[in-house]
KOLSE-758524 format. One record per residue (C-alpha): x, y, z; residue in one letter. Coordinates in steps of 0.05 Angstrom, whole numbers, padded with zeros to 5 digits. Example, Ala and Ser with C-alpha at 12.3 -4.5 7.8 and 13.67 -1.06 7.14 Angstrom:
# KOLSE-758524
NODE       c1       c2       c3   lumro
NODE    00246   -00090    00156       A
NODE    00273   -00021    00143       S
# end
This chain:
# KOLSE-758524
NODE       c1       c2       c3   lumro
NODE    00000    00000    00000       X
NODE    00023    00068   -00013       X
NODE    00023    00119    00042       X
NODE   -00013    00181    00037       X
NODE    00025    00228   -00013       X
NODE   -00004    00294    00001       X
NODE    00047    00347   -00002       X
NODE    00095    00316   -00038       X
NODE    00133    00333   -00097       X
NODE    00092    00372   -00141       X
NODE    00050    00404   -00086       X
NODE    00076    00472   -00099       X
NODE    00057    00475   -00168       X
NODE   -00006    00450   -00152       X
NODE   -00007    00511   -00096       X
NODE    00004    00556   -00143       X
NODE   -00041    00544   -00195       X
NODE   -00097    00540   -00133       X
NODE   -00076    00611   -00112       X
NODE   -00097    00635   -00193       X
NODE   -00162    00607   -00173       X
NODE   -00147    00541   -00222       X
NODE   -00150    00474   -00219       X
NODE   -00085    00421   -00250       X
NODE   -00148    00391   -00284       X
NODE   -00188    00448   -00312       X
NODE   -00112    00476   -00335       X
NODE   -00113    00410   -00377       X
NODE   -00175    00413   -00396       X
NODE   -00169    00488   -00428       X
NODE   -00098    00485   -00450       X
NODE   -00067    00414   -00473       X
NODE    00007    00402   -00489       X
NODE    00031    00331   -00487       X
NODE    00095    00350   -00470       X
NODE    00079    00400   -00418       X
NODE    00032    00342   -00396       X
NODE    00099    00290   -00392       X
NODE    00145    00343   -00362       X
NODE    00088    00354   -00303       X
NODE    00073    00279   -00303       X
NODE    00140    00266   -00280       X
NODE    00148    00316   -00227       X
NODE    00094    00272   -00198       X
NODE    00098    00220   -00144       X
NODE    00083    00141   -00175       X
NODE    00026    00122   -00190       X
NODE   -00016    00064   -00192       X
NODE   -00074    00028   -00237       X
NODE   -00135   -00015   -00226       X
NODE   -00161   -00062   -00273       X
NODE   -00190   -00124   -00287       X
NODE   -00147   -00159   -00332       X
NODE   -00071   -00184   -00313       X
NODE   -00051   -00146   -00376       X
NODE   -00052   -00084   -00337       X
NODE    00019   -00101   -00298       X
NODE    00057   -00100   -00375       X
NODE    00010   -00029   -00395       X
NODE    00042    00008   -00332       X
NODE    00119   -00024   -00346       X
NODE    00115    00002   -00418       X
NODE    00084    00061   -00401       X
NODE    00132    00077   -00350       X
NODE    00188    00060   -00410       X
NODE    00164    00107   -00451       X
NODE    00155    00171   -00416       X
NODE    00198    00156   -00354       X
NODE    00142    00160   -00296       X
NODE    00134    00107   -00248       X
NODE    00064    00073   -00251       X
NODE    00046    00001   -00222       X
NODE   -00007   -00035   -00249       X
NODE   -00054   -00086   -00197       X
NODE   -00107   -00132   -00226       X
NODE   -00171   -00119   -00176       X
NODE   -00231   -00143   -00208       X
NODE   -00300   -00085   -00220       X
NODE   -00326   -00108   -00168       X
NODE   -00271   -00097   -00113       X
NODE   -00253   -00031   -00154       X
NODE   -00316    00003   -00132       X
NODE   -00310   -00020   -00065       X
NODE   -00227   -00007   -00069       X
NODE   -00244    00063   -00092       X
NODE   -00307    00084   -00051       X
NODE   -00270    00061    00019       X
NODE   -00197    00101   -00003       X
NODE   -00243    00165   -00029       X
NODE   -00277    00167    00039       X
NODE   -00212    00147    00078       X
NODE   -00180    00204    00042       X
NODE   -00122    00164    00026       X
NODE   -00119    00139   -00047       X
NODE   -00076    00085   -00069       X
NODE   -00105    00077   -00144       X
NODE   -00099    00139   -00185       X
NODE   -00125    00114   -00238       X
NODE   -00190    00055   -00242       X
NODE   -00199    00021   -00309       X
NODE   -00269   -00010   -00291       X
NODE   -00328   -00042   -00328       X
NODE   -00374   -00032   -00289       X
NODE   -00407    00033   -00317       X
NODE   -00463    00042   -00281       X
NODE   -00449    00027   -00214       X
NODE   -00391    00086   -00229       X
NODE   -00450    00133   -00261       X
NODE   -00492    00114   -00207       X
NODE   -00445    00122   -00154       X
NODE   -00366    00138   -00164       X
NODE   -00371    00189   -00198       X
NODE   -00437    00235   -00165       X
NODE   -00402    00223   -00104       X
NODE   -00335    00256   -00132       X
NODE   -00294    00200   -00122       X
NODE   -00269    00189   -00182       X
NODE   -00262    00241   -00257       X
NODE   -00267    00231   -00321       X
NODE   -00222    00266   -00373       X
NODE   -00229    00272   -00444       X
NODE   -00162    00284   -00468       X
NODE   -00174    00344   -00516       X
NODE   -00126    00325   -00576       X
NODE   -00170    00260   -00576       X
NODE   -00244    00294   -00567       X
NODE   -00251    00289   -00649       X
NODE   -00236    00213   -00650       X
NODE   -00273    00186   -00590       X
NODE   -00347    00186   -00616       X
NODE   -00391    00227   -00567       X
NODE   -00425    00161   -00538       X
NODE   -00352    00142   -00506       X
NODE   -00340    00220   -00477       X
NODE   -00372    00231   -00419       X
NODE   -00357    00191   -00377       X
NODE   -00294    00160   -00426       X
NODE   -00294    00094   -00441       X
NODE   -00224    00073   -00468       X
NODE   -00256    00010   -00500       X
NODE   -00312   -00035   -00509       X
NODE   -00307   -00107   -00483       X
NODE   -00352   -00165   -00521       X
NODE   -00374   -00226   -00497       X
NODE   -00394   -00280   -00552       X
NODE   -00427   -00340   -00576       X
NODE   -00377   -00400   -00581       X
NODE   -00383   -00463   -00603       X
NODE   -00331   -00532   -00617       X
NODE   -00297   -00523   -00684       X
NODE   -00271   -00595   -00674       X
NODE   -00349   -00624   -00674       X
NODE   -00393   -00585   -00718       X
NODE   -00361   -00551   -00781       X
NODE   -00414   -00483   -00763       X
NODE   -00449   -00465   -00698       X
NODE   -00505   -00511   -00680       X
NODE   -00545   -00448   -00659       X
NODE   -00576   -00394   -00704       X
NODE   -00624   -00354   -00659       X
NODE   -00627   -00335   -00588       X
NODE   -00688   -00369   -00575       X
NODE   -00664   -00435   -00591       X
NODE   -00633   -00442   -00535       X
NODE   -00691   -00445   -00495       X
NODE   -00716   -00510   -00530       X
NODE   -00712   -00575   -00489       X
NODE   -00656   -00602   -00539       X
NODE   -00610   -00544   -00508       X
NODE   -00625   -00560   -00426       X
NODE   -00561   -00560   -00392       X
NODE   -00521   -00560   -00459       X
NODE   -00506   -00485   -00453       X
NODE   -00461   -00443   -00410       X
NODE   -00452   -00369   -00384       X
NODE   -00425   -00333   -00330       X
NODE   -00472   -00327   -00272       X
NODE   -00516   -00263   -00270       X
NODE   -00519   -00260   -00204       X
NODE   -00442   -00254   -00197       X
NODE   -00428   -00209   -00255       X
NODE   -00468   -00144   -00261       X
NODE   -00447   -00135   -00337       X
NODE   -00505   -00187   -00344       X
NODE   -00565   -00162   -00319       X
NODE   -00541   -00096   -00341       X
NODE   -00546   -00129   -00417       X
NODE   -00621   -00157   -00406       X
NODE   -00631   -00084   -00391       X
NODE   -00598   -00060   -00445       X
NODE   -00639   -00107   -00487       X
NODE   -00701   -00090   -00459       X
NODE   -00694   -00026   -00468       X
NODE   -00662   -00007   -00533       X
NODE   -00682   -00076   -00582       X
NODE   -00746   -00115   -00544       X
NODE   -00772   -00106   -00605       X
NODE   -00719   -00147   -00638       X
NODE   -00721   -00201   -00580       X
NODE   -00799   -00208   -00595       X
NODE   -00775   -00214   -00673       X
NODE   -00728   -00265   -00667       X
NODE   -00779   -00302   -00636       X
NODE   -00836   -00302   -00686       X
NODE   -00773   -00311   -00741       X
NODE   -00757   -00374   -00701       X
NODE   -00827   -00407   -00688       X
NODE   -00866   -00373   -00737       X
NODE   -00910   -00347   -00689       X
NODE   -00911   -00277   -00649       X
NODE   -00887   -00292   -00573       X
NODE   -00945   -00292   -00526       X
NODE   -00928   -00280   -00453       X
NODE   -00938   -00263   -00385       X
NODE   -00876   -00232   -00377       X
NODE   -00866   -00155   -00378       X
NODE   -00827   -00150   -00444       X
NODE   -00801   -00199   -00495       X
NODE   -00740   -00196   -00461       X
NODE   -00753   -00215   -00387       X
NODE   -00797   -00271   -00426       X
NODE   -00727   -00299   -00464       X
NODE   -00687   -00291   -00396       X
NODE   -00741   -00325   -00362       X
NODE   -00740   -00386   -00412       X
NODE   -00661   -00382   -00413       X
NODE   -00666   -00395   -00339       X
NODE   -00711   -00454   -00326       X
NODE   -00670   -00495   -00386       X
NODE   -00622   -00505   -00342       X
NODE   -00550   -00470   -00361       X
NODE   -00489   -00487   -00336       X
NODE   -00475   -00427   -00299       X
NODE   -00403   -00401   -00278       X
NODE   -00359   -00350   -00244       X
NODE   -00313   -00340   -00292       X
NODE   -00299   -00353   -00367       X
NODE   -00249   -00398   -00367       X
NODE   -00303   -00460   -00345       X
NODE   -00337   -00434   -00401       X
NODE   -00281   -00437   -00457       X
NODE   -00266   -00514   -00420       X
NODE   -00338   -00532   -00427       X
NODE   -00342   -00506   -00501       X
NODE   -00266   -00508   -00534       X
NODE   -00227   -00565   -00503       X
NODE   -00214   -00627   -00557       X
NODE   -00234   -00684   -00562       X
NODE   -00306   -00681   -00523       X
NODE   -00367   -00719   -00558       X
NODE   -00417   -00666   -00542       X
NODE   -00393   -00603   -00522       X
NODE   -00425   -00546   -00497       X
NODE   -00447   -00474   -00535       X
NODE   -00423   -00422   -00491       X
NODE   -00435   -00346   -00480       X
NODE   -00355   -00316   -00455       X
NODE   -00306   -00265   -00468       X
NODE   -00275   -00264   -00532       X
NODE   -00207   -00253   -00490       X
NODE   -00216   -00330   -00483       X
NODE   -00207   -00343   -00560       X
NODE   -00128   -00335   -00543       X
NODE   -00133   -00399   -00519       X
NODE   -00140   -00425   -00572       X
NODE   -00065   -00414   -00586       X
NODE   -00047   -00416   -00514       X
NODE   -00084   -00484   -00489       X
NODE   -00098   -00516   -00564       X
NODE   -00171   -00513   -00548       X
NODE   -00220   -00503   -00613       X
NODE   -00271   -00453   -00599       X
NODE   -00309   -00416   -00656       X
NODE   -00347   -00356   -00651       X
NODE   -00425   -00367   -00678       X
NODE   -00432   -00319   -00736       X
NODE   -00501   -00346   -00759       X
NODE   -00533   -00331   -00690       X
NODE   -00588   -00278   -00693       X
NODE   -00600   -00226   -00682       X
NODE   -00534   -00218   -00643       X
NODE   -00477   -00259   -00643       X
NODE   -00457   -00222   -00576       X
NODE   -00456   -00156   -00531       X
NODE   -00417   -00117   -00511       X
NODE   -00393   -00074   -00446       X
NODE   -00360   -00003   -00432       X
NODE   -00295    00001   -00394       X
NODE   -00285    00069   -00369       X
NODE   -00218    00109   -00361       X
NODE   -00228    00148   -00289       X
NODE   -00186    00183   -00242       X
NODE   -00180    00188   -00169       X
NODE   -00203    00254   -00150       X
NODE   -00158    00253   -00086       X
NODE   -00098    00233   -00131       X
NODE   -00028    00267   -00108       X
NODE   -00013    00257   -00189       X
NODE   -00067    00281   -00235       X
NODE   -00015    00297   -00291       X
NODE    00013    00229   -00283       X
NODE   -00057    00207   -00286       X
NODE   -00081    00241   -00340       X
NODE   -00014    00216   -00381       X
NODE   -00032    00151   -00371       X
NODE   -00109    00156   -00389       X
NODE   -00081    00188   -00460       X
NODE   -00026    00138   -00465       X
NODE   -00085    00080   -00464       X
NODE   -00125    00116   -00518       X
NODE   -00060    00106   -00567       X
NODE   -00047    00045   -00606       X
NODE    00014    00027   -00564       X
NODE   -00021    00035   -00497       X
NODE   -00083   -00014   -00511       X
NODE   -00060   -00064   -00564       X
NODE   -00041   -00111   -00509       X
NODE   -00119   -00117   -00496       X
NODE   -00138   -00103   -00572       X
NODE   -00102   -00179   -00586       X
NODE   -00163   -00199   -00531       X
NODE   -00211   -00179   -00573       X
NODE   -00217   -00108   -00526       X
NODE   -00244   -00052   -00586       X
NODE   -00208    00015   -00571       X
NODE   -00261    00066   -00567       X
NODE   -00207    00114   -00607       X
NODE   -00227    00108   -00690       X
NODE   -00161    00123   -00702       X
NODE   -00132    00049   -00679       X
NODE   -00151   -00005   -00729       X
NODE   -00158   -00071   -00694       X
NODE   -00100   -00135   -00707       X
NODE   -00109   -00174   -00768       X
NODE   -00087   -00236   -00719       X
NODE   -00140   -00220   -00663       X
NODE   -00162   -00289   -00649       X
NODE   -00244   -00293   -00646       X
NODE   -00255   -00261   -00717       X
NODE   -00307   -00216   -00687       X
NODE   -00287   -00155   -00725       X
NODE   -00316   -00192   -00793       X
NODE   -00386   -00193   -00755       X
NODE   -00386   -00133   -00701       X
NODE   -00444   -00097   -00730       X
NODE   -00484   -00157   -00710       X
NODE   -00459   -00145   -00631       X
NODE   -00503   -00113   -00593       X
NODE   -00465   -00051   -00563       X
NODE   -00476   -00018   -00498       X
NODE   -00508    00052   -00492       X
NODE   -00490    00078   -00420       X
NODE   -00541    00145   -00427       X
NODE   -00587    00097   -00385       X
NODE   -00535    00065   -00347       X
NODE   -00568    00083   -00288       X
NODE   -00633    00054   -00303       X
NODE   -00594   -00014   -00306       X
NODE   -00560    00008   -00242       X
NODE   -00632    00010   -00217       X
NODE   -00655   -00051   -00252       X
NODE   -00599   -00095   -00237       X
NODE   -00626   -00129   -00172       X
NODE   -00696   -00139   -00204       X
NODE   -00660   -00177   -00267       X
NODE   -00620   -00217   -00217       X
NODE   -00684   -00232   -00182       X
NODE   -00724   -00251   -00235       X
NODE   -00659   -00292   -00261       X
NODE   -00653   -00328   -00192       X
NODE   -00723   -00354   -00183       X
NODE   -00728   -00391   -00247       X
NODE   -00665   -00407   -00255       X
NODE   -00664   -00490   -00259       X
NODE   -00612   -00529   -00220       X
# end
């Protein structure tokens, strides 16, 4: 743990642009120079950076290579961020300066009205982040996909989201549990609220009929019938990429997981495939959000880093994961190992100006999710 750092190093600078009546962030905000940025950055005490990928720990050592500040990076998962960040805000005593998290709304909901954490826009960037990923930033959007055994079946035995209600599917499917991952209820939300409509479609396009139901929306109706045929649920992906990729199996799961996992492909020799037939989406996807500590001791080195991981250096070690920078400038890697770039209009992206209507909603999804959900 780091101690507190307030009054070190760069304190006086930070004194005297307080005494013009000026903040170090609205200073970068009005007037950016990337080397003025570096030269300030490194008059700074270390810093270091959440996030929920292992990748994180290279990202800080190159980024401390290239411009010669000191960062560390810590894998804490969203979940312990929030709590990591809430607890040090109101301790006044950060340790991580800056939080890479996916979980957007509970940081719309909560991090950030409660002033616990920023979000900058670097400015020579504003004109190739698209306004959706501004405010708050999100430094790229995370998929999770349909998968299915290359090895077994030459194409993905499933073609619409409905099928895998049928009784041919129960317990032959898996997916992280919704009640340990908010990034899933937040999706039914998403669903329900931006493309019920196409739920309810996909339905009549699969059994000729239009969906008749009880349930409140087309959506909680699917999640409903998802639930009582019996998934194999999860708290991680990697059961999932065993359950769907590993050879040699007779009658292997489909599976809903990161496309991160297609890298072990390579990496393990398993044989997953991503199902580009499946309608109307062959996945979703997730925000994950560049913020910074608001009690940081280093908001230059903090701000330094947030712009180094909207350049093509900064984030390719997630783009090869399948991660898609939110900057239009960065063209994905030919060898990125799911394929999804040949078939991301059909992924069904996240839209966080309701983010905290799924913040809201997330407890009744995980309720409804819970009940029926077949053991």
């Amino acid at each position: 743990m780091k101690p507190n750092r307030t009054g070190r190093c760069f304190a006086a600078a930070i004194a005297a642009l307080m005494l013009a009546g000026t903040s170090p962030l609205a200073v970068a905000q009005e007037e950016f120079d990337l080397d003025a940025l570096i030269a300030a950055a490194r008059a700074e005490p270390p810093i270091t950076i959440y996030d929920s990928t292992g990748k994180i720990v290279d990202m800080a050592e190159a980024f401390s290579s290239t411009y010669g500040v000191q960062a560390t990076g810590v894998k804490v998962s969203a979940t312990a961020q929030f709590e990591q960040v809430t607890r040090e805000a109101q301790a006044g005593n950060v340790q991580g300066d800056v939080a890479l998290i996916t979980d957007t709304p509970a940081a719309v909901a909560q991090l950030l009205p409660q002033g616990y954490v920023e979000s900058w826009l670097p400015p020579d960037m504003a004109d190739t982040i698209p306004a959706q990923f501004q405010s708050p930033l999100a430094i790229t959007t995370n998929a999770n996909v349909f998968a299915y055994n290359t090895e077994v079946h030459e194409s993905c035995q499933v073609t619409n989201m409905w099928q895998l209600t049928d009784p041919e599917w129960e317990g032959r499917f898996a997916m992280v549990d919704p009640l340990t991952k908010g990034t899933y209820p937040d999706w039914f939300n998403q669903m329900q609220t931006y493309a019920d409509d196409q739920v309810a479609q996909a339905y009549e396009d699969y059994y000729g009929t239009p969906l008749v139901t009880d349930q409140p929306s087309a959506t909680a109706a699917w999640v409903v019938a998802l639930a009582e045929s019996g998934p194999l649920v999860t708290d991680g992906d990697d059961a999932i990429a065993e359950a769907v990729g590993v050879p040699g199996q007779a009658d292997p799961f489909v599976g809903l997981l990161s496309s991160a996992k297609f890298r072990d492909n390579a990496d393990s020799g398993y044989v997953l495939g991503l199902c580009t037939d499946l309608r109307p989406w062959v996945g979703w996807s997730y925000t994950k959000l560049g913020l910074i500590a608001s009690g940081t001791d280093s908001p230059n080195a903090a701000r330094l880093f947030i712009h180094y991981v909207l350049t093509e250096d900064g984030i390719m070690p997630q783009m090869v994961d399948g991660k898609i920078p939110t900057n239009t400038d960065i063209a994905m890697p030919d060898d990125e190992p799911s394929g999804l770039m040949a078939v991301h209009d059909l992924v069904f992206g996240y839209d966080s100006a309701t983010a905290l209507e799924d913040w809201d909603a997330r407890q009744d999804w995980q309720d409804l999710w819970m009940v029926h959900l077949k053991r």
